[in-house]
C-alpha positions in Angstrom: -16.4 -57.5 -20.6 -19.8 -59.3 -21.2 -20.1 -60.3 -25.0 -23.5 -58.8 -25.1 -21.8 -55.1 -25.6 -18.8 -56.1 -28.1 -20.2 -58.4 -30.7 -17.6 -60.9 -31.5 -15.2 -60.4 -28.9 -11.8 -62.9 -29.7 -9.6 -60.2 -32.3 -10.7 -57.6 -30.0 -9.4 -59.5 -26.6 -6.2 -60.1 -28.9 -5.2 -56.7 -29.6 -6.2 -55.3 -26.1 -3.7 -58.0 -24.3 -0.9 -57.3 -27.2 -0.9 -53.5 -26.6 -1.5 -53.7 -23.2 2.1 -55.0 -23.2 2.6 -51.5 -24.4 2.1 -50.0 -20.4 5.9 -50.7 -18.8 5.1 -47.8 -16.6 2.6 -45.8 -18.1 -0.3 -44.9 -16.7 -3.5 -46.0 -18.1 -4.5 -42.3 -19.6 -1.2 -41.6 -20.9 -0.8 -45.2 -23.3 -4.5 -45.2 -24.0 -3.8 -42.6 -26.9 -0.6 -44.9 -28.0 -2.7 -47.9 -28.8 -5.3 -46.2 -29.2 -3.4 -44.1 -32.5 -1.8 -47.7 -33.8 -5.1 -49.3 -34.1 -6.2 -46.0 -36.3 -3.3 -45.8 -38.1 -3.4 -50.0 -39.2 -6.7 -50.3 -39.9 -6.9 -47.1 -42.8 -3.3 -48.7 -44.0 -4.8 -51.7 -44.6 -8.1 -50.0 -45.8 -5.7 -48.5 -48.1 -3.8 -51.0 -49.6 -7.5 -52.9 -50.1 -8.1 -50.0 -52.5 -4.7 -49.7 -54.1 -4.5 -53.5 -55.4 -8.4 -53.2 -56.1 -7.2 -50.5 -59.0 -4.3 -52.0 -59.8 -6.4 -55.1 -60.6 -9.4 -53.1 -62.5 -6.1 -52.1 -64.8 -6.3 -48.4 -62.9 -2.7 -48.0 -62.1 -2.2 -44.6 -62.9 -4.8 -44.0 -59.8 -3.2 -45.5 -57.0 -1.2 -42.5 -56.4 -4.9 -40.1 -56.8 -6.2 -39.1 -53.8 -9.3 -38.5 -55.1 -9.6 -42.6 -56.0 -9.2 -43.1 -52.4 -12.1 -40.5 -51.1 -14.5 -41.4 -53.3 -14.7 -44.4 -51.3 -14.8 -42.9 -48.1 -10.9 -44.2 -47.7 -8.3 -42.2 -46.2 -5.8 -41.4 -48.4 -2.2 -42.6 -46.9 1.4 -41.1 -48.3 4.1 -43.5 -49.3 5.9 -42.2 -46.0 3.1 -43.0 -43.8 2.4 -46.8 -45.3 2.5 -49.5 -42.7 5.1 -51.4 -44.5 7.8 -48.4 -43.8 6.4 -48.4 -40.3 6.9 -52.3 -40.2 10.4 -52.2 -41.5 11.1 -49.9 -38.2 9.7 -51.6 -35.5 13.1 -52.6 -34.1 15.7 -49.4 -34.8 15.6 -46.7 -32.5 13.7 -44.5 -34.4 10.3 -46.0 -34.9 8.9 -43.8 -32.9 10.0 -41.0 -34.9 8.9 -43.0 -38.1 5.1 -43.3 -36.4 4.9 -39.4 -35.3 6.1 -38.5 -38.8 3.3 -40.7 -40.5 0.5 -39.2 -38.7 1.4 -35.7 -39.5 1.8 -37.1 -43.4 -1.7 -38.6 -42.6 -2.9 -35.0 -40.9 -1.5 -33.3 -44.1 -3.1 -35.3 -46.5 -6.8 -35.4 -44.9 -7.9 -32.4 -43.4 -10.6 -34.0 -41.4 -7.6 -35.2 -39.5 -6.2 -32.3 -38.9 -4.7 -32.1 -34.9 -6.5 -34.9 -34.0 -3.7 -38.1 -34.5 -1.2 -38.6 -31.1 2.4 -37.8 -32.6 4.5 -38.3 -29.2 5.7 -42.2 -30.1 9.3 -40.7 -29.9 8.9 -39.6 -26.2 11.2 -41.1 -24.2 8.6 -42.6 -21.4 7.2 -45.0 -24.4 9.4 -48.4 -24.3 10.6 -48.3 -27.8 11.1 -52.6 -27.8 7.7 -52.6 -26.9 6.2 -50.5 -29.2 8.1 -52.3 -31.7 7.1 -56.0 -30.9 3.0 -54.4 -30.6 3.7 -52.9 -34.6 5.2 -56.9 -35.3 2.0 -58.2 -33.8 -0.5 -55.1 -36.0 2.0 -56.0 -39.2 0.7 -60.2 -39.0 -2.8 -59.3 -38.3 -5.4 -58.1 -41.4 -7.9 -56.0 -39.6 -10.0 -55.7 -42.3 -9.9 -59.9 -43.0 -11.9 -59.3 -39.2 -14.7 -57.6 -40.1 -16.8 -55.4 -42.9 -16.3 -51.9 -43.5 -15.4 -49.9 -40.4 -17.4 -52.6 -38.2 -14.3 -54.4 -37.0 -12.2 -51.2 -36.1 -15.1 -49.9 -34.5 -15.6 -52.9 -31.9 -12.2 -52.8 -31.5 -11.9 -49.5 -30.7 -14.8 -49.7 -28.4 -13.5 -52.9 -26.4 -10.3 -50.7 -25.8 -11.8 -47.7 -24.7 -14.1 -49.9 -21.9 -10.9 -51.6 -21.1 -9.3 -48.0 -20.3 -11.9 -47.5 -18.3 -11.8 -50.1 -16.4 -8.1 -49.7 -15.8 -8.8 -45.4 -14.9 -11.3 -45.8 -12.6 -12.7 -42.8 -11.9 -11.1 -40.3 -14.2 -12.0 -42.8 -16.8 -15.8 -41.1 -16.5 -14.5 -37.5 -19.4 -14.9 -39.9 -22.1 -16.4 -43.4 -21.5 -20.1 -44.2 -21.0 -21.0 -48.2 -20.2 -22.4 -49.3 -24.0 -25.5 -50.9 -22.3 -26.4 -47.5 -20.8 -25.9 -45.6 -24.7 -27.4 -48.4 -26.4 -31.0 -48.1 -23.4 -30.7 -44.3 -24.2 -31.0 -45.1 -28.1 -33.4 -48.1 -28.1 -35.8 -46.2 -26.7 -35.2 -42.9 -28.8 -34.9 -44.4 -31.4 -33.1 -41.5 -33.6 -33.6 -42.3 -37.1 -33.2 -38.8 -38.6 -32.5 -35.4 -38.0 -29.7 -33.2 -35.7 -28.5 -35.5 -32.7 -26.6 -33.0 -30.2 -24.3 -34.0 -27.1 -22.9 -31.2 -25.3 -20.3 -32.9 -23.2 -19.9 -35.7 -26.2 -16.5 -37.3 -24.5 -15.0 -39.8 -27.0 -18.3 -39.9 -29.1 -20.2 -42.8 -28.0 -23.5 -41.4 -28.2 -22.9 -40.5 -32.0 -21.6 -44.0 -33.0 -24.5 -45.8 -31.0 -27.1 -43.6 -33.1 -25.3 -44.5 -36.2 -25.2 -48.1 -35.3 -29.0 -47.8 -34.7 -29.8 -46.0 -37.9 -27.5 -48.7 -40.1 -29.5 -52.3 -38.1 -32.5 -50.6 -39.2 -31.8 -50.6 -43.0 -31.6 -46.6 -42.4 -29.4 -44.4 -44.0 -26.6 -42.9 -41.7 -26.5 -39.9 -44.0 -29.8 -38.7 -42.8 -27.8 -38.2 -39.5 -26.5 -34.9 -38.3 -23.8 -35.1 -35.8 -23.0 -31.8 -33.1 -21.1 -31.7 -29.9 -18.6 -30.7 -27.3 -16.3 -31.4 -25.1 -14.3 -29.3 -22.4 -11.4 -31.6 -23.0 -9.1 -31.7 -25.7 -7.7 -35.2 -25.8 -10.9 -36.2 -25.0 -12.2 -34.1 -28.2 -9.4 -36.0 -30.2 -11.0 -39.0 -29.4 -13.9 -38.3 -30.4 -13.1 -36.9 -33.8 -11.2 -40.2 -34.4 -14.3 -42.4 -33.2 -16.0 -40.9 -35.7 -13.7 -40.9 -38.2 -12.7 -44.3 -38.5 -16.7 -45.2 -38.9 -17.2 -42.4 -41.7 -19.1 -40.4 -39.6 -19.0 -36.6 -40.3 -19.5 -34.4 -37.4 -19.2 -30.9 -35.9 -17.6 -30.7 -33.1 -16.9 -27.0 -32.9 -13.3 -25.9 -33.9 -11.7 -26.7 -30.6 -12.3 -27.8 -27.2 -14.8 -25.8 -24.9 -16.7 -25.5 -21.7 -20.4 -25.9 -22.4 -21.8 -23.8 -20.1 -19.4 -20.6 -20.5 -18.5 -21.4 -24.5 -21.4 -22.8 -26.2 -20.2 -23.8 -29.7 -23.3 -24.4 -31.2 -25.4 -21.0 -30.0 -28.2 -21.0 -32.0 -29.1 -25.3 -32.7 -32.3 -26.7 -31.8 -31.9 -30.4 -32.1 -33.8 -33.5 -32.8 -32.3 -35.5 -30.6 -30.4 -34.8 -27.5 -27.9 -37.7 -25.5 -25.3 -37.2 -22.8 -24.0 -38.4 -20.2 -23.2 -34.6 -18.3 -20.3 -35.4 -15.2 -22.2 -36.0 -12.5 -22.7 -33.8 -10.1 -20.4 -31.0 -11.4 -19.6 -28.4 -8.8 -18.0 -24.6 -9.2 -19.7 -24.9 -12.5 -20.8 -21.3 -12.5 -18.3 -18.6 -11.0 -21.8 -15.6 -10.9 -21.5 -15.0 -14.9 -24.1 -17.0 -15.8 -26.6 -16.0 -13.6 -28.5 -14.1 -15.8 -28.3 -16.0 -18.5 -31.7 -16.8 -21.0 -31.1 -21.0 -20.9 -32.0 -21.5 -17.5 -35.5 -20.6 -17.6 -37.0 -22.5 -14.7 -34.8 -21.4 -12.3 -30.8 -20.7 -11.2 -29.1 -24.2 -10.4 -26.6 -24.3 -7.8 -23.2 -23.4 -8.2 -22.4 -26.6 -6.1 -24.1 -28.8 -9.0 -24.9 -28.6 -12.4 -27.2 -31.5 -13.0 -30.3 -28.8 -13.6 -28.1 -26.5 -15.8 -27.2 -30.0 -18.0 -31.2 -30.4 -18.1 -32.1 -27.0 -18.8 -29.4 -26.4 -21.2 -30.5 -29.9 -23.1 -33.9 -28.1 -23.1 -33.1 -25.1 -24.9 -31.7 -27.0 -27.6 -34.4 -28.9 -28.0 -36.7 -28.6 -31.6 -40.5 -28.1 -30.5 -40.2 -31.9 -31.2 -37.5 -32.6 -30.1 -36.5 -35.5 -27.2 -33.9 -35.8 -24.6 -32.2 -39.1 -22.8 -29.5 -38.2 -20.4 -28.0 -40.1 -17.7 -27.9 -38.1 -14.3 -26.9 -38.8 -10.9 -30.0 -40.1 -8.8 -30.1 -37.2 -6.0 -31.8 -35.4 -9.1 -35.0 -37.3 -8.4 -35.7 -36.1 -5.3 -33.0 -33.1 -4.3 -34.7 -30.3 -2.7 -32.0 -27.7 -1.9 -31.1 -24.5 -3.0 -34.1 -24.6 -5.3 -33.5 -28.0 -7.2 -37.2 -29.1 -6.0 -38.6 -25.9 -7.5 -36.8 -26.2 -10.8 -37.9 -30.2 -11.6 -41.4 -28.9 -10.5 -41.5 -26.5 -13.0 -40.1 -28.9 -16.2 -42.5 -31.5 -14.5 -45.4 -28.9 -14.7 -44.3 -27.7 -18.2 -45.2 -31.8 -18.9 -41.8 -32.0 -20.2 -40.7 -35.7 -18.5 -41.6 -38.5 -20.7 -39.9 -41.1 -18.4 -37.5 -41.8 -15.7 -35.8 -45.4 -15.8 -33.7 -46.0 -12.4 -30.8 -48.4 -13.6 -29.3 -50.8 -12.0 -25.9 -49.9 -9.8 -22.2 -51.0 -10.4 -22.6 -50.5 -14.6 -20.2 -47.7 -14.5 -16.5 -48.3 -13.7 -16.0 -44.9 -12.6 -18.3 -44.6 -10.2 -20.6 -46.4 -7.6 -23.2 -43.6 -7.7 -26.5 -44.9 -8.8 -27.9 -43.4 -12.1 -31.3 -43.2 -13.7 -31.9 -42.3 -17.1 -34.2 -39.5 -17.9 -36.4 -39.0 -20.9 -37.5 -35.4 -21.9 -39.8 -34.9 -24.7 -41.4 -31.5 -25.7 -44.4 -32.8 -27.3 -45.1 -35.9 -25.4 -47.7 -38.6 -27.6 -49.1 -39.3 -23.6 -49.7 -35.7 -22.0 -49.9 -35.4 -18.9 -48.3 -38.9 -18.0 -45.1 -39.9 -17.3 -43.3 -43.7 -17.4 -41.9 -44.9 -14.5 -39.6 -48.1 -14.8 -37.7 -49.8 -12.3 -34.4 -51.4 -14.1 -32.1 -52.0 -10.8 -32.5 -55.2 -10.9 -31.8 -56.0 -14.1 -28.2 -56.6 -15.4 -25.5 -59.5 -14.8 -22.1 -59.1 -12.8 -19.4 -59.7 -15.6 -16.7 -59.3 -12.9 -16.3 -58.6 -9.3 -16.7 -54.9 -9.6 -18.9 -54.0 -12.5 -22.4 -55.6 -14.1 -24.0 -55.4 -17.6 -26.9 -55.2 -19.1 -28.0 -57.7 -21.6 -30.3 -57.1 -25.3 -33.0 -58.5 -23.3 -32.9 -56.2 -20.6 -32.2 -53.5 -23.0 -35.3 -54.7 -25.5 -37.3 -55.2 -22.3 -37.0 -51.5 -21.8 -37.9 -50.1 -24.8 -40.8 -52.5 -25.6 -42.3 -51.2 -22.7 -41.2 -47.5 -23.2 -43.3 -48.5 -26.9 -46.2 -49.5 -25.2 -46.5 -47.0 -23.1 -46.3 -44.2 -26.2 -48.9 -46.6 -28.0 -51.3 -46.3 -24.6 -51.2 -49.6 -24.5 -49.1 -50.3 -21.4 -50.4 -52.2 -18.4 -48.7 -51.7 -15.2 -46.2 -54.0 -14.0 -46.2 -53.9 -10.0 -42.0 -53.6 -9.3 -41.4 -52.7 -12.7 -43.1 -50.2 -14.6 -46.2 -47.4 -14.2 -47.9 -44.9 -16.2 -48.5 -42.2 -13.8 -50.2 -38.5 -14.3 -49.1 -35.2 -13.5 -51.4 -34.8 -10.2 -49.7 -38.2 -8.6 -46.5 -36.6 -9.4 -47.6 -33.3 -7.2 -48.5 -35.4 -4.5 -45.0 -36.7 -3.9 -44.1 -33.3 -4.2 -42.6 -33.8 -7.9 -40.1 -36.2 -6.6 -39.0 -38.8 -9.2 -37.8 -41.9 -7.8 -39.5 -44.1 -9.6 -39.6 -46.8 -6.5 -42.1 -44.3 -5.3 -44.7 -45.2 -8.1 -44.3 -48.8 -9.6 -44.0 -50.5 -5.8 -42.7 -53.6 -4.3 -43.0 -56.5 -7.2 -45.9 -59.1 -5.6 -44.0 -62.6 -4.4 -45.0 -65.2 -5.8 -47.3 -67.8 -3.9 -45.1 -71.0 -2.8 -48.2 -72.9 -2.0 -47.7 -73.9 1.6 -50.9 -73.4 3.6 -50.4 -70.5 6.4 -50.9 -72.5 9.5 -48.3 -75.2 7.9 -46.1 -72.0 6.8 -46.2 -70.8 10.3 -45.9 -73.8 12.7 -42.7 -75.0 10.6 -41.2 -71.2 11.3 -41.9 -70.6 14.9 -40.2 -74.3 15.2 -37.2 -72.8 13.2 -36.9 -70.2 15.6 -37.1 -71.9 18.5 -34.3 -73.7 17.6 -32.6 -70.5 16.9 -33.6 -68.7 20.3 -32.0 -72.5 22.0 -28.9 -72.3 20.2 -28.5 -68.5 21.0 -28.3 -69.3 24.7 -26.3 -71.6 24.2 -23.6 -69.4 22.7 -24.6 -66.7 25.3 -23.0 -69.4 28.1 -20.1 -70.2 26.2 -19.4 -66.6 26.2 -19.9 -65.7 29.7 -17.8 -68.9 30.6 -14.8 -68.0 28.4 -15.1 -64.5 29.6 -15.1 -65.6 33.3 -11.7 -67.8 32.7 -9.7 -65.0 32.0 -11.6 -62.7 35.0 -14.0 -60.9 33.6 -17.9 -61.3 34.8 -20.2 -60.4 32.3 
């Protein structure tokens, strides 16, 4: 993982490679929600026990036992049976994982924003129970909250573990895990300081907690936030609602899992800001029941992909001010079948794209698909003009798969998308153009942004052309000498063994 995306990755590394010992067998989906569940449930016990020696200290000892003592601080409040020194004192008999299940029902029971969201199958018979009880030894000698202020150190914890997941899942790993550098380009240039911020296909909430993040480095107030979403799957969901809830971030995430498309949960929102990060390229999305319906108002998308339904659904929920960033697939730039080119002509003439940044490939580890990241704005500062940046060549390769972006790229970006809304942005030949509505039409709406900011200029080396040119016709010749002599070695070792070439 590149440091640029975790902050102070060292504690982080540490607990991944101790619970990774968790695996044995397991597949990568199955113990993500193990480890994932321990690192909840240590960090609000120690969160806890911060608060319960803080009153017992201030003299308040006829508190510890008040719930209310504990919420008022935005703590959870944990039951004697639930408190990691009785989990500690089980990590080696048979039943700890009976001991952890039973804790995070107590937990459930005492928070209702909890409620069905905690993993209770520790006492399965699949998890290695002398495992799981040398990863609690490890969680019992380790403060979290010694690591880091408020929820910040759980958070990047928590993060680092879910990219690590990914990494290991591959491409089912793509339900609940966006690449940090591609949530934190979407929010840079949003910029969503206030007001509803809506994902409909939220996975494990990164979109929310990247908002958050950008609210709290900008001396804003989180509060002024409010958080909506969905997701089709449930453990997915779970994740989500305990991403969120181990930063203090309240959110409405419907009251249960649900298809988008055939069970909108939030019917009648208009948002402020809208991020996702819709599958890509979702197919046997709609089964004929949704042709009718009122959302897609420029036109039926496909049943074999969904990437205009994601669009137009985003648009609907969109406040008359309202903006967009979504990350989609890049055949949506150009695709002109079964009425995709007709559809992005329409949003394109309803000056509705504020931007279109093509990323740069292998940033995703479930998928080698290249991506761009659109920007949808209903009352866009430049009318009639829309950005154009070229981004896939930004980005470092952290390992042999799978590249990052780093602040700089990232700031890059959105000083330029700044400039652009200011009208003060100068075309950067390879990188970035401002480009009206008419230029659009005359590549036929098509989006690629490759299309509009050019081939960057090479730089001049200095060597005079006749110099340039002598010295690389002498190259070649070489070349051309040497290739005939390989061409005779050839024919010879083919004619020793009878064959005449």
């Amino acid at each position: 993982m590149n440091k640029t995306n975790t902050a102070a990755i060292g504690f982080e590394d540490q607990i991944w490679k101790a619970a990774d010992t968790l695996r044995g067998n397991m597949d990568a989906a199955e113990y993500k929600h193990v480890v994932l569940g321990l690192i909840f449930l240590k960090y609000i016990s120690d969160k806890f026990e911060e608060r319960y020696h803080e009153l017992i200290e201030h003299g308040d000892e006829d508190d510890v036992e008040d719930r209310d003592a504990y919420l008022e601080k935005n703590i959870f409040f944990v039951p004697p049976p639930a408190r990691w020194n009785v989990i500690a004192e089980a990590a080696h008999k048979a039943e700890i994982g009976t001991v952890i299940d039973d804790a995070m029902r107590a937990i459930e029971k005492e928070n209702k924003r909890l409620k069905d969201i905690l993993p209770k199958n520790y006492a399965r018979n699949e998890l290695d129970k002398r495992r799981l009880g040398n990863v609690v030894d490890l969680f019992t000698n380790i403060q979290m909250i010694e690591h880091g202020t408020d929820q910040d150190i759980l958070g990047r914890t928590y993060e680092y573990c879910l990219a690590k997941f990914a990494e290991q899942e591959g491409k089912r790993a793509g339900e609940f895990y966006t690449p940090s550098c591609v949530v934190r380009t979407l929010v840079e240039v949003l910029q969503p300081f206030e007001g509803r911020v809506y994902d409909p296909c939220c996975g494990s909430g990164g979109m929310f907690v990247q908002s958050t993040d950008f609210v709290k480095s900008h001396a804003g107030n989180i509060g002024n936030l409010s958080i909506y979403g969905q997701d089709a799957n449930p453990t997915t969901r779970k994740m989500a609602l305990m991403n969120l809830a181990i930063r203090g971030i309240e959110a409405d995430l419907g009251g249960y899992n649900a298809d988008t498309f055939h069970n909108n949960l939030h019917p009648t929102l208009k948002a402020d800001f809208i991020l996702a990060n819709p599958p890509f390229n979702l197919s046997d999305w709609n089964d004929g029941s949704l042709n009718d319906d009122p959302r897609f108002k420029y036109g039926l998308p496909p049943a074999g992909n969904a990437n205009f339904a994601w669009v137009q659904h985003m648009i609907h929920h969109l406040k008359p001010n309202g903006k967009i960033g979504l990350v989609l697939a890049n055949g949506s730039l150009s695709s002109q079948s079964s009425g995709e080119g007709e559809i992005r002509k329409k949003i394109i003439e309803d000056d509705l794209v504020e931007s279109i940044i093509a990323m740069p490939t292998q940033l995703f580890y479930t998928t080698q698909i290249p991506v761009s990241l659109w920007f949808i704005n209903r009352n866009k500062k430049q009318k009639g003009k829309t950005l154009f940046i070229n981004a896939s060549k930004m980005g470092t390769m952290v390992s042999r798969k799978n590249r990052d972006m780093t602040a700089e790229d990232i700031n890059k970006i959105a000083a330029t998308f700044k400039a652009f809304h200011e009208g003060s942005l100068e075309d950067v030949k390879g990188f970035c153009a401002a480009v009206s509505t008419e230029e659009i039409a005359q590549q036929d709406y098509i989006l690629t942004p490759g299309r509009y900011v050019g081939q960057a200029e090479q730089a001049d080396d200095g060597e005079p052309f006749d110099e340039k040119m002598a010295r690389l016709t002498s190259e070649l010749s070489v070349l051309f000498k040497r290739s005939r002599e390989l061409e005779e070695e050839i024919r010879q070792r083919l004619g020793a063994i009878g064959y005449e070439v």
